[in-house]
C-alpha positions as CSV (number, residue, x, y, z in Angstrom):
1,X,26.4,9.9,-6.0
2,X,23.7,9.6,-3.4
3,X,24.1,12.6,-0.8
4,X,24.5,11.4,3.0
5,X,23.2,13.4,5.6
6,X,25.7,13.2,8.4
7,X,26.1,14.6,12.1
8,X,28.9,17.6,10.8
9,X,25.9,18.9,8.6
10,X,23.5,18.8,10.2
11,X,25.7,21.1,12.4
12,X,26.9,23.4,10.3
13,X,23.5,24.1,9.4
14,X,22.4,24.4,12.7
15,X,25.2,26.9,13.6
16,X,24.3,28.9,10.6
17,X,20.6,28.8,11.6
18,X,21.7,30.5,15.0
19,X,23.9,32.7,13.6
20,X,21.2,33.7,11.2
21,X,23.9,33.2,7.8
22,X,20.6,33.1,5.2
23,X,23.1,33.9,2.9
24,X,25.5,30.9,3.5
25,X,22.7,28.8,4.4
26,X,20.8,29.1,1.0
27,X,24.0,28.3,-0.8
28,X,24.4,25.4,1.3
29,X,20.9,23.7,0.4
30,X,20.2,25.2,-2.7
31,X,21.6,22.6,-5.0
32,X,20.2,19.6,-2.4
33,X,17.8,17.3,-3.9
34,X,14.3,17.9,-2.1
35,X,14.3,14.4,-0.5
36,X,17.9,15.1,0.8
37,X,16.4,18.6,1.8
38,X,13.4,16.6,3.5
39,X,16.0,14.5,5.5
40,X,17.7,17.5,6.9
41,X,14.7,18.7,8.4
42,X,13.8,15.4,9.9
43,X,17.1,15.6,11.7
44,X,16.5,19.4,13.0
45,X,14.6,20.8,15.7
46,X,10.6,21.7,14.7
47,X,11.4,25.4,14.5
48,X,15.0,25.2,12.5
49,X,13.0,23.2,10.3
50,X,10.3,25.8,9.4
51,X,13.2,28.4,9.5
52,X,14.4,27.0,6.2
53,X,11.0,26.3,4.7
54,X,10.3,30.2,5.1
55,X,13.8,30.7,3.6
56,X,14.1,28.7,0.3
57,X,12.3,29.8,-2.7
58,X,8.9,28.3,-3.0
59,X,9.7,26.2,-6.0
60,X,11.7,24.1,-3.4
61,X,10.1,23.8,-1.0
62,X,7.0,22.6,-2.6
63,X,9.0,19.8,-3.5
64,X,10.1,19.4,0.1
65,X,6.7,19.5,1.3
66,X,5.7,16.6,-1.1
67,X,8.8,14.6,0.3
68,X,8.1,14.7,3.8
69,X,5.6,12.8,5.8
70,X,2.1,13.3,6.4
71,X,2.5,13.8,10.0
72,X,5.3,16.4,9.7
73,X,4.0,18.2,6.6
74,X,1.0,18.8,8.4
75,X,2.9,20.1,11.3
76,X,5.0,22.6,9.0
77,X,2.0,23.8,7.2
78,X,0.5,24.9,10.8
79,X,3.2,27.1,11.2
80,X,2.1,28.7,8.0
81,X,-1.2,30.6,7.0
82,X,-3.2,29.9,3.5
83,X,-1.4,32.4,1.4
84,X,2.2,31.0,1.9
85,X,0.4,27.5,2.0
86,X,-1.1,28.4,-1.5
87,X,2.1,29.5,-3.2
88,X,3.7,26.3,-2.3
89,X,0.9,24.6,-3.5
90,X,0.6,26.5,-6.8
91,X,4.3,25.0,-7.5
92,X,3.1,21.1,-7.3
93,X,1.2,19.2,-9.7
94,X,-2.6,19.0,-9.4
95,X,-2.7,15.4,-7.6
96,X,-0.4,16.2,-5.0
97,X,-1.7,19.4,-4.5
98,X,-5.2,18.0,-3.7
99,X,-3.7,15.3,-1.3
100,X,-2.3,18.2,0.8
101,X,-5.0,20.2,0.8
102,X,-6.9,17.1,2.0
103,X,-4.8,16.7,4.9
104,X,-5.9,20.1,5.9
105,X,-8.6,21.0,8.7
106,X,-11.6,21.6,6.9
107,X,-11.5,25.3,8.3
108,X,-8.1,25.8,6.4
109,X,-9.2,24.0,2.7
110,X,-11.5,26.9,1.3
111,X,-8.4,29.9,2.7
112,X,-6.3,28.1,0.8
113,X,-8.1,27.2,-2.3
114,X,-9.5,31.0,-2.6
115,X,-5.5,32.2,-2.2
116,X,-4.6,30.5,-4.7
117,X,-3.5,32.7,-7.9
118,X,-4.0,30.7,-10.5
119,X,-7.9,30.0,-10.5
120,X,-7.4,27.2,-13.4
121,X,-5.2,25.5,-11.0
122,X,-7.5,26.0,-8.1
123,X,-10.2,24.4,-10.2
124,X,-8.3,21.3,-10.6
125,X,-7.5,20.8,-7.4
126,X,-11.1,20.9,-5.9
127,X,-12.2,18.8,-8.8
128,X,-9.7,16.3,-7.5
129,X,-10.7,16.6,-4.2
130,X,-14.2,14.9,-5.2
131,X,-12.8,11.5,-5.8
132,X,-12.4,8.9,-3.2
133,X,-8.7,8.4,-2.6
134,X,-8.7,4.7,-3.7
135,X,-10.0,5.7,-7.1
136,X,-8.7,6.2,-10.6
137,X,-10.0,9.4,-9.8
138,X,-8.2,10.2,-6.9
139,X,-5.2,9.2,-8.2
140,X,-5.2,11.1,-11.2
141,X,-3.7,14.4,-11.9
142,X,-4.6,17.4,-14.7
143,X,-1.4,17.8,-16.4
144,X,-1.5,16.3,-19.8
145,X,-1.7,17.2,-23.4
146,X,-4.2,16.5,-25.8
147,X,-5.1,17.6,-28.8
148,X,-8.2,17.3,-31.3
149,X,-8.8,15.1,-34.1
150,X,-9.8,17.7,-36.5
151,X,-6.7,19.7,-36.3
152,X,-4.1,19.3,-38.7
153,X,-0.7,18.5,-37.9
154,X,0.7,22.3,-37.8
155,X,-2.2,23.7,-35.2
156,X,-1.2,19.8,-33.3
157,X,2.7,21.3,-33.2
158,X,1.7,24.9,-31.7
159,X,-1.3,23.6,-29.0
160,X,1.3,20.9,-28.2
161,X,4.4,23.8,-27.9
162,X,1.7,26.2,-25.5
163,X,0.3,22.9,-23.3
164,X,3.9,22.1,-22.8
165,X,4.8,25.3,-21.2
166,X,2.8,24.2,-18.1
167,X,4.3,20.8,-17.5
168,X,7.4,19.2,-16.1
169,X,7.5,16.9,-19.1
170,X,5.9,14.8,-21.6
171,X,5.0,11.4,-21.6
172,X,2.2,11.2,-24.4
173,X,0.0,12.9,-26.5
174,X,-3.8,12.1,-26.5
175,X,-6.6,12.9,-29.0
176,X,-10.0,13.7,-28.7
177,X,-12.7,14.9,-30.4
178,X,-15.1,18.1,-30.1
179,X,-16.9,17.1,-27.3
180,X,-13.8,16.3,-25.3
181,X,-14.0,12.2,-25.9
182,X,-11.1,10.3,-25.8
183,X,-10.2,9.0,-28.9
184,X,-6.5,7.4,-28.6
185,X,-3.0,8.5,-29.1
186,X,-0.5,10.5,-31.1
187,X,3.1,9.5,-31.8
188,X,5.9,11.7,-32.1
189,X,6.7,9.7,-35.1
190,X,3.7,10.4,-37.3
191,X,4.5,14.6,-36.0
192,X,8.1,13.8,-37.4
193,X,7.0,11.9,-40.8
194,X,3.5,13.6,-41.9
195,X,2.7,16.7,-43.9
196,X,2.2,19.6,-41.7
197,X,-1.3,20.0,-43.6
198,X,-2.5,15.9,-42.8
199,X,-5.4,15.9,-39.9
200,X,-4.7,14.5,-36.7
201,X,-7.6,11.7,-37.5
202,X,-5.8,10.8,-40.5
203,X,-2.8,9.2,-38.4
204,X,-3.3,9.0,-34.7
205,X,-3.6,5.5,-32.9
206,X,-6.5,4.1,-31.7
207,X,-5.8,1.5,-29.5
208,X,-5.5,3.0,-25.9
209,X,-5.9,1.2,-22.5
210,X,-7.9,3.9,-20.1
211,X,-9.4,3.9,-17.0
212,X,-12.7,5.5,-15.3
213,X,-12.5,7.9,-12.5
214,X,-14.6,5.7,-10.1
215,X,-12.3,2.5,-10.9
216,X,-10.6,1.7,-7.9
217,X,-6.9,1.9,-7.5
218,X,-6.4,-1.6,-7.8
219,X,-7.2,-2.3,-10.5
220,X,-5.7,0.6,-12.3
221,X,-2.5,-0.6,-10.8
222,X,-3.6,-4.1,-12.3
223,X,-3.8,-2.5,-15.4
224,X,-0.9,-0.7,-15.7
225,X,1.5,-3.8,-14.9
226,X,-0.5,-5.9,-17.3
227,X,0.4,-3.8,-20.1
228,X,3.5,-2.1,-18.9
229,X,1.9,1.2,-18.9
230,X,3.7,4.4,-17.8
231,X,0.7,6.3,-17.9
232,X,-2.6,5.6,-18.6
233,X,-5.8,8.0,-19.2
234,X,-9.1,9.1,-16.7
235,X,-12.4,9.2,-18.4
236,X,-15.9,9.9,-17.0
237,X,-18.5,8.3,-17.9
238,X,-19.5,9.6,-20.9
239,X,-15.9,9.1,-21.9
240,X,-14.0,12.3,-21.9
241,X,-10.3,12.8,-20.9
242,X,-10.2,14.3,-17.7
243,X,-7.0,13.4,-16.4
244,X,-4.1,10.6,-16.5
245,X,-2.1,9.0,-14.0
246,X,1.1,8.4,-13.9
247,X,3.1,5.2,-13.0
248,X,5.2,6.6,-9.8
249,X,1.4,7.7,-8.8
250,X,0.7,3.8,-9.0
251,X,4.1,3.3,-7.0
252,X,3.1,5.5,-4.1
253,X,-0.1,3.7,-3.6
254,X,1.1,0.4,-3.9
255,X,3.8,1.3,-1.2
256,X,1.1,2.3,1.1
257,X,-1.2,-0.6,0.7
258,X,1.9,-2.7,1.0
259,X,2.7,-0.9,4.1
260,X,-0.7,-1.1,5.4
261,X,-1.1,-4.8,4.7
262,X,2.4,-5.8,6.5
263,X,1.5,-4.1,9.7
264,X,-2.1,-5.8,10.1
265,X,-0.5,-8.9,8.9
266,X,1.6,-8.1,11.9
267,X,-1.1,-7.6,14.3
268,X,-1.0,-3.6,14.2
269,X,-3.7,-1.5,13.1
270,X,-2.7,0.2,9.8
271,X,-2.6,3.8,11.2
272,X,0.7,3.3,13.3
273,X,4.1,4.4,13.0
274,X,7.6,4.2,14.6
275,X,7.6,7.5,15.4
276,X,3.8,7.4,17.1
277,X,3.3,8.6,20.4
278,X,3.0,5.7,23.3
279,X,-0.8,5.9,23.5
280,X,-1.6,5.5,19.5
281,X,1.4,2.8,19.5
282,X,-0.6,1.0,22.5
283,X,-3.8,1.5,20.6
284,X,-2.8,0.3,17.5
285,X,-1.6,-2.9,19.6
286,X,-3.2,-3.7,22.1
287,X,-6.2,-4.6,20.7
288,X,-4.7,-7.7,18.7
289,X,-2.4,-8.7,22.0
290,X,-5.6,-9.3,23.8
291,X,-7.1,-11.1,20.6
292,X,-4.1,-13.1,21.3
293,X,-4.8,-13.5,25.1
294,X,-8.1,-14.4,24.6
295,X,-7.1,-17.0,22.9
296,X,-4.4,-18.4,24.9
297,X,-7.1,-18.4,27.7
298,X,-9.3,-20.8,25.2
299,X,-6.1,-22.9,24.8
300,X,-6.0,-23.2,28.3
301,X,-9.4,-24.2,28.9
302,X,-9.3,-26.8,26.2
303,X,-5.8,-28.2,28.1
304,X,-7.7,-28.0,31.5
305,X,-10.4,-30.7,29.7
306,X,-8.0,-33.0,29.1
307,X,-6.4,-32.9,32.5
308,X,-6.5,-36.6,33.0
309,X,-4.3,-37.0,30.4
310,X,-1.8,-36.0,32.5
311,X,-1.9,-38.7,34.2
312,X,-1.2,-41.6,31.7
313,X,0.8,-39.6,29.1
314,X,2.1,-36.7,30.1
315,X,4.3,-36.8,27.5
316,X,1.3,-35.4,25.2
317,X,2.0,-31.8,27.1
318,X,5.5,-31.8,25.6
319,X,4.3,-32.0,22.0
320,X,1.7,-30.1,22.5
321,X,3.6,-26.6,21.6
322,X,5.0,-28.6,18.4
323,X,1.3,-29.3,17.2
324,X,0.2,-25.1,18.0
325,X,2.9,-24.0,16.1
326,X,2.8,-26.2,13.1
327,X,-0.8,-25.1,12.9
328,X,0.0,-21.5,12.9
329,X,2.7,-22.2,10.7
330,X,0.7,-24.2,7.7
331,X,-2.4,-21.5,8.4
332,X,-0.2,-18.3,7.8
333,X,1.7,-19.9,5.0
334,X,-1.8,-20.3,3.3
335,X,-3.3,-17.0,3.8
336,X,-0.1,-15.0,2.6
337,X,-0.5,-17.1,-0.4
338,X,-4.3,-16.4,-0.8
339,X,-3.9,-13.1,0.1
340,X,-1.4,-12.5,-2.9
341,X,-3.3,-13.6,-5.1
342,X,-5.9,-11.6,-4.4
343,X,-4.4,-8.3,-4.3
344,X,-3.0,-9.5,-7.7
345,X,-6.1,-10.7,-9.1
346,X,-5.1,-14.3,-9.6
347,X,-7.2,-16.1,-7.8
348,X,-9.4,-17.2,-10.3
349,X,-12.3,-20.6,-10.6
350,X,-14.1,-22.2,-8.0
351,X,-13.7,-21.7,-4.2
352,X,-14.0,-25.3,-3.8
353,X,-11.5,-26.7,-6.3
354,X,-9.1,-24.2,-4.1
355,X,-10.0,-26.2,-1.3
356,X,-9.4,-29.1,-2.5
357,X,-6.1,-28.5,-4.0
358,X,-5.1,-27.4,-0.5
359,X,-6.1,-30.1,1.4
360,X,-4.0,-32.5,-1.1
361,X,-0.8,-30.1,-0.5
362,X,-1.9,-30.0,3.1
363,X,-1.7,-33.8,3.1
364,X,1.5,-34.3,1.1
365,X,3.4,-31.7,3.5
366,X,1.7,-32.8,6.8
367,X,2.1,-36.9,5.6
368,X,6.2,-35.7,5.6
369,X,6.4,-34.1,9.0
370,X,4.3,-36.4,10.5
371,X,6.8,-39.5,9.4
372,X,9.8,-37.0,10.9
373,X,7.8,-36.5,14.0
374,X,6.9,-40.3,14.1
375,X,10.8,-41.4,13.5
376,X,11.9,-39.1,16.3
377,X,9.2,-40.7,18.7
378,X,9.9,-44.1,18.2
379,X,13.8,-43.4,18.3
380,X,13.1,-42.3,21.4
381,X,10.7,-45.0,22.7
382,X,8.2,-43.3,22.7
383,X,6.0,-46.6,22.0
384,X,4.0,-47.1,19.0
385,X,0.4,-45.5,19.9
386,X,1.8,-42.7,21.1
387,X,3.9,-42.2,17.7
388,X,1.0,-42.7,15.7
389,X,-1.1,-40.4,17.5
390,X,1.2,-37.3,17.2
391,X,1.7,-38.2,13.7
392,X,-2.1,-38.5,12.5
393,X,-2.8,-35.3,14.9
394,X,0.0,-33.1,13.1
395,X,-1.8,-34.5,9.5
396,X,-5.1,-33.3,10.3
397,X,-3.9,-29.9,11.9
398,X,-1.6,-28.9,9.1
399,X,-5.0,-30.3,7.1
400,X,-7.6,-27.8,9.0
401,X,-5.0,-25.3,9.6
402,X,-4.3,-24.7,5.7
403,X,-8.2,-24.8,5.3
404,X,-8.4,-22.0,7.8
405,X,-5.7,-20.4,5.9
406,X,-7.4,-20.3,2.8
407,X,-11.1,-19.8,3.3
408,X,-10.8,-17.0,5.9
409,X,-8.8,-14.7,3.5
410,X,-11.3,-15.6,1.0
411,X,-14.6,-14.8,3.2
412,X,-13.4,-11.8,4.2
413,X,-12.4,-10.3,0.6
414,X,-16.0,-11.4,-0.3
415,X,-17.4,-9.4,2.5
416,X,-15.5,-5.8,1.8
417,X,-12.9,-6.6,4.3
418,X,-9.1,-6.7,3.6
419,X,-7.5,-10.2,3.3
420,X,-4.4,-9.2,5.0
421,X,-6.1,-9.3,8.3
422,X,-6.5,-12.7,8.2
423,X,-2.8,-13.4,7.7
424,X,-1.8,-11.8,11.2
425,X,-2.4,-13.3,14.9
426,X,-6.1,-13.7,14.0
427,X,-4.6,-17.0,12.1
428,X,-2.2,-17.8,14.1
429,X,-4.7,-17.8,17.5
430,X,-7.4,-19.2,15.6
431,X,-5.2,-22.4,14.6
432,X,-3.4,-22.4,17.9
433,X,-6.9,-23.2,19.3
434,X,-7.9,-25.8,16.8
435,X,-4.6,-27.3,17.0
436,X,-4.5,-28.2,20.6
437,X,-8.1,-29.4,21.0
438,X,-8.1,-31.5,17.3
439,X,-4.1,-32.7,19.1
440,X,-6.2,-33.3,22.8
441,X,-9.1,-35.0,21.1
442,X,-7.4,-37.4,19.1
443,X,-5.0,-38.6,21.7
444,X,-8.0,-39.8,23.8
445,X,-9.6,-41.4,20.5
446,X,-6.4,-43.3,20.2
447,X,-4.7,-44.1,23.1
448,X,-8.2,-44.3,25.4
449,X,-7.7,-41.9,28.3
């Protein structure tokens, strides 16, 4: 049953805080999943909050600390110095240890490393701290087992028994040879069936999808879904196992590209958060609000050219919205597409023939609304001209705008440059502006004004 955090506990803990209960207080959180544990403290003043971090046991609130969010963790290891901030981090894997670390000022890092106990452990972490954090390598932790080729079967089942005592669990077994190369797998099945005396080279399996540490995340993730991995290994380049990454690893970064693609699809920068103070929430959007004024100002200015059109249809004025947002429409519904597919690797032959299908759907879908436009004009007398015109100018919007859509997304993945800020109010501005002057420009082709 999933534990709710309501208003009565949250004060009952808070009067046992005052009160300064430790003893009722531990037995109230002790059995509290960490995430639960992590919501508590959201809900509790800063200083209650490290009150209970100093309190629990460090196994605990490790796990706490790797629930909560960057901007509070970091908060909550301030109030702590490297010593206590190394024994919590000595209780969490290798991979999330190094992220915290990470998030440490540089002046912190090296206290906290050198009070670390275990020295093996510290090694990892700084090993780990090399890799960029969009790479197989950064992604990666050290826990794993592995056991060489040459062994037999009996020396497999005691390294495996003495690697296990350091991990949470066991997902798989991997071989390698003396120089450290991976080689492939071991089953629990040939542990089960073979003689104690058979070698480890004699019955492993060879087939193994792996990944090098400078591969970026991406495509690990790509990996890892194409073959319904729930953990796949790290090689260098000279092939030796130096790590393996798990899936909920692959999870966690998805969720923060995902994250980061919604809000500058949005029109946000992808450092912002609900929680932000007012100047980083106004920084974070203000600059694409002016993008968006800017381009209203163009729209404007275009509008202002065709002024005389006011004068013999000014009737064109009141479709004019209907033409800007049908543009944005058709553009954003083309570069979420394209975007998708390029964060899932599907996009795939020429550039061109991609263009070309999209101007035959563009045509198909804008040849429809144009007719429902057209039917409404004429039911309303619009006259015949005038029909046509809006109905050719919302073809050749949705046409352009879908074109927009698609190459933009496109250019910029080419150039280094993440898609997903194409699919935001750069599109929709862009096409509001190519809308209205392709709208403006072929009314006075047609109807002469």
């Amino acid at each position: 049953m999933q534990f709710e955090v309501t208003q009565e506990f949250i004060q009952e803990v808070e009067q046992l805080i005052a009160s300064q209960n430790e003893t009722a207080l531990t037995e109230l959180l002790q059995d509290m999943h960490p995430a639960d544990l992590a919501e508590v403290l959201y809900e509790l003043e800063f200083e209650d909050s490290v009150y209970i971090m100093r309190l629990l046991d460090t196994e605990t609130t490790s796990d706490i600390l790797e629930e909560l969010d960057e901007e509070t963790r970091y908060k909550v290891l301030e109030q702590l110095t490297p010593k206590e901030i190394a024994d919590e981090i000595g209780e969490l894997e290798t991979d999330i240890a190094a992220d915290i670390i990470a998030e440490l000022p540089e002046d912190r890092k090296d206290s906290v490393i050198a009070a670390l106990d275990d020295k093996e452990h510290a090694k990892d972490i700084v090993d780990l701290m090399r890799y960029d954090e969009d790479s197989a390598g950064g992604l990666m932790g050290k826990e794993l087992i592995k056991v060489n080729e040459n062994w037999t079967v009996l020396t497999c089942v005691k390294e495996m028994r003495r690697q296990a005592q350091e991990l949470g669990e066991v997902i798989i077994v991997y071989v390698v040879d003396d120089d450290d190369v991976l080689k492939g797998r071991l089953s629990v099945k040939s542990l089960l069936t073979t003689s104690t005396r058979t070698l480890v080279k004699d019955v492993y399996v060879d087939k193994i999808q792996s990944v090098k540490t400078t591969d970026h995340a991406d495509d690990v993730a790509q990996i890892m879904q194409k073959y319904n991995l729930f953990v796949i290994p790290v090689i260098d380049p000279l092939g030796r196992l130096v790590g393996n990454i798990t899936l909920d690893d692959v999870v966690d970064y998805i969720k923060e590209v995902a994250d980061s693609n919604y809000q500058l699809a949005s029109g946000l920068t992808d450092d912002v958060e609900a929680d932000d103070s007012i100047v980083d929430l106004v920084k974070g959007r203000l600059p694409w609000l002016v993008l968006g004024l800017l381009g209203g100002f163009l729209s404007v200015t275009i509008l202002n050219g065709f002024g005389n059109a006011v004068k013999h249809y000014p009737e064109l004025f009141f479709f004019a919205p209907l033409i800007a947002g049908m543009a944005g429409n058709a553009g954003v519904q083309s570069s979420a597409i394209v975007v998708q597919g390029l964060a899932n690797n599907i996009i795939k032959g020429s550039m061109w023939d991609r263009l070309f299908k999209e101007i035959k759907l563009s045509l198909f879908n804008g040849t429809i609304v144009a007719l429902l436009v057209f039917t409404f004009s004429m039911i309303f007398n619009l006259g015949w001209h005038f029909s046509m015109t809006v109905g050719i100018s919302l073809i050749a919007v949705i046409i352009v705008a879908s074109l927009v859509g698609t190459f933009i997304p496109i250019l910029l993945d080419k150039r280094g440059i993440d898609p997903a800020l194409a699919t935001g109010p750069f599109i929709t501005t862009s096409n509001d502006i190519f809308g209205t002057f392709i709208y403006f420009a072929l009314a006075k082709l047609i109807l002469g004004f």
